[in-house]
ZAMARGU-4260 file (C-alpha; in steps of 0.2 Angstrom, whole numbers, plus 5000, padded with zeros to 4 digits):
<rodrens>
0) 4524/5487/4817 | 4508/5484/4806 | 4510/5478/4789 | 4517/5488/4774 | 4509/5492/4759
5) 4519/5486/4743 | 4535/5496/4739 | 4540/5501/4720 | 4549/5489/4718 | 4533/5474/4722
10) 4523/5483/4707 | 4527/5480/4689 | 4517/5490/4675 | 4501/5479/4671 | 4498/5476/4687
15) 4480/5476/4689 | 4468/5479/4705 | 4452/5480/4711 | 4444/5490/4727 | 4429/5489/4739
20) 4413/5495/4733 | 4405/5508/4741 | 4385/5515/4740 | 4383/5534/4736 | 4370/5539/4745
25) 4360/5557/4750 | 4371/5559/4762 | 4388/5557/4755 | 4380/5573/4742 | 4375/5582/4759
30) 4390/5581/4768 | 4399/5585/4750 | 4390/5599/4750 | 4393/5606/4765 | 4415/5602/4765
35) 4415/5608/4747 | 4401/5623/4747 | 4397/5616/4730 | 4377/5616/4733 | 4373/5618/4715
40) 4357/5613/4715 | 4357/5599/4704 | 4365/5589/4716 | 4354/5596/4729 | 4339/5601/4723
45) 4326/5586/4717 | 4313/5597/4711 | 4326/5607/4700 | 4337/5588/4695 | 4322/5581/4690
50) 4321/5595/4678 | 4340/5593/4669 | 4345/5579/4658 | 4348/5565/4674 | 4330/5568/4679
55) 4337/5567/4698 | 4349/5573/4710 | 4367/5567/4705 | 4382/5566/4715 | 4396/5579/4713
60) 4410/5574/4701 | 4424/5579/4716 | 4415/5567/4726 | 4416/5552/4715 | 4435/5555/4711
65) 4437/5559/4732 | 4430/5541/4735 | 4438/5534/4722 | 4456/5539/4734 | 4448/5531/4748
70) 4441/5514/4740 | 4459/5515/4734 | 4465/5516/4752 | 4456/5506/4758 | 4464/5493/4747
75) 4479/5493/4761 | 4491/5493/4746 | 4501/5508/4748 | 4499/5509/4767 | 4514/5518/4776
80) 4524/5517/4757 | 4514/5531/4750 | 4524/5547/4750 | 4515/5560/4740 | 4499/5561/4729
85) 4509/5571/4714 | 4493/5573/4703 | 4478/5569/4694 | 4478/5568/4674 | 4466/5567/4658
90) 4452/5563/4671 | 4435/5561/4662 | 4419/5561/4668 | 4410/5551/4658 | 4393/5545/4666
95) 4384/5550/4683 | 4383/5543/4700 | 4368/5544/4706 | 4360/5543/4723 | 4362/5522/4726
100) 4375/5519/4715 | 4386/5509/4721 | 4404/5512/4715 | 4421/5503/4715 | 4440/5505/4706
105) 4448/5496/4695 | 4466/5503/4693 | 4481/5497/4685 | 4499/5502/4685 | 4502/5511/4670
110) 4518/5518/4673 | 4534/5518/4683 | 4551/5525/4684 | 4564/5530/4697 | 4569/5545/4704
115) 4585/5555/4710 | 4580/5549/4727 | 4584/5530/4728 | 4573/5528/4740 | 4557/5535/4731
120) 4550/5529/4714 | 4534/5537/4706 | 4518/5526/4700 | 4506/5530/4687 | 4489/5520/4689
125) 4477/5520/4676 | 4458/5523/4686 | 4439/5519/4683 | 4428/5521/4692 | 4415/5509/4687
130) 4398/5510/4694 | 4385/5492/4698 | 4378/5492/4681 | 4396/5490/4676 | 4399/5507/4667
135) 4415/5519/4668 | 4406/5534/4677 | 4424/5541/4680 | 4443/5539/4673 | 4460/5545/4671
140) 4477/5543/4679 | 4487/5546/4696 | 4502/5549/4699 | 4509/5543/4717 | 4528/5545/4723
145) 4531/5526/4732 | 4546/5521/4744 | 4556/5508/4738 | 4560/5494/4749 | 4574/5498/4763
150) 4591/5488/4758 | 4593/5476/4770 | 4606/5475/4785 | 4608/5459/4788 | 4628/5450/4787
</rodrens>
C-alpha cells in the first residue's frame, strides 16, 4: 500500500503549506481553451490582448484556480484521504497570470470541524495563489471533506 495523505485528525487549524511551482505557459491557455471553449480573445488573441489593459494575452482565471487544485495535489498531502471537494468560496481574482508566470500555493487550514460521520471531518484551507514576483494573482477558501484515521485493531 503507498502512503497516505494526512487524515483530519494530523491537521490543526494554522497549519500552513506550501506547493510546487508551476510555469503557465501558451499552451496551458490553448489546451484551456479547447477543454473549456472559453476562447475569448483576450486570452487568445495577441493582436486583440495587446489592445486591453494587460497589453498581452493572459491566462484564464479558471485555469489559474484549476492549477492551483493540482499544485495542491501534487503536495501528496491529502492522497487517498480526500473524500470530496465540497466547494469554492469568496475566491478573488486579484491580478493576472500571464504567459510565463510562474505560479505556486500557499494555503493554510483555516478551518475544521466534524461531521455526523465519524469517519469524515471537513477542512477549510485558506488559498493564494501567488505568482514569481510574489503577488497574490488569486485567493479564497476550499472546503474538502477528509477521512479521519481508522481506529486501530490492535489488542
Amino acid at each position: 500500500m503507498t502512503d497516505m495523505g494526512k487524515y483530519y485528525e494530523d491537521l490543526s487549524v494554522g497549519d500552513r503549506f506550501i506547493t510546487p511551482a508551476r510555469t503557465i505557459g501558451e499552451y496551458d491557455v490553448a489546451a484551456f481553451a479547447g477543454l473549456s471553449g472559453d476562447f475569448n480573445p483576450v486570452h487568445t488573441d495577441r493582436e486583440f490582448a495587446a489592445s486591453t489593459t494587460f497589453g498581452e494575452p493572459i491566462a484564464h482565471g479558471a485555469l489559474g484556480l484549476s492549477v492551483a487544485t493540482g499544485l495542491i495535489s501534487r503536495t501528496g498531502l491529502f492522497d487517498g484521504t480526500a473524500v470530496a471537494f465540497l466547494g469554492i468560496d469568496e475566491w478573488r481574482f486579484s491580478g493576472p497570470i500571464l504567459f510565463g508566470d510562474t505560479i505556486h500555493v500557499s494555503f493554510e487550514i483555516s478551518a475544521m470541524r466534524e461531521t455526523s460521520n465519524p469517519g469524515t471531518g471537513i477542512i477549510t484551507r485558506a488559498v493564494q495563489i501567488i505568482n514569481q514576483r510574489g503577488e497574490v494573482v488569486q485567493s479564497g477558501a476550499m472546503t474538502v471533506m477528509l477521512r479521519r484515521r481508522p481506529e486501530s485493531t490492535e489488542v
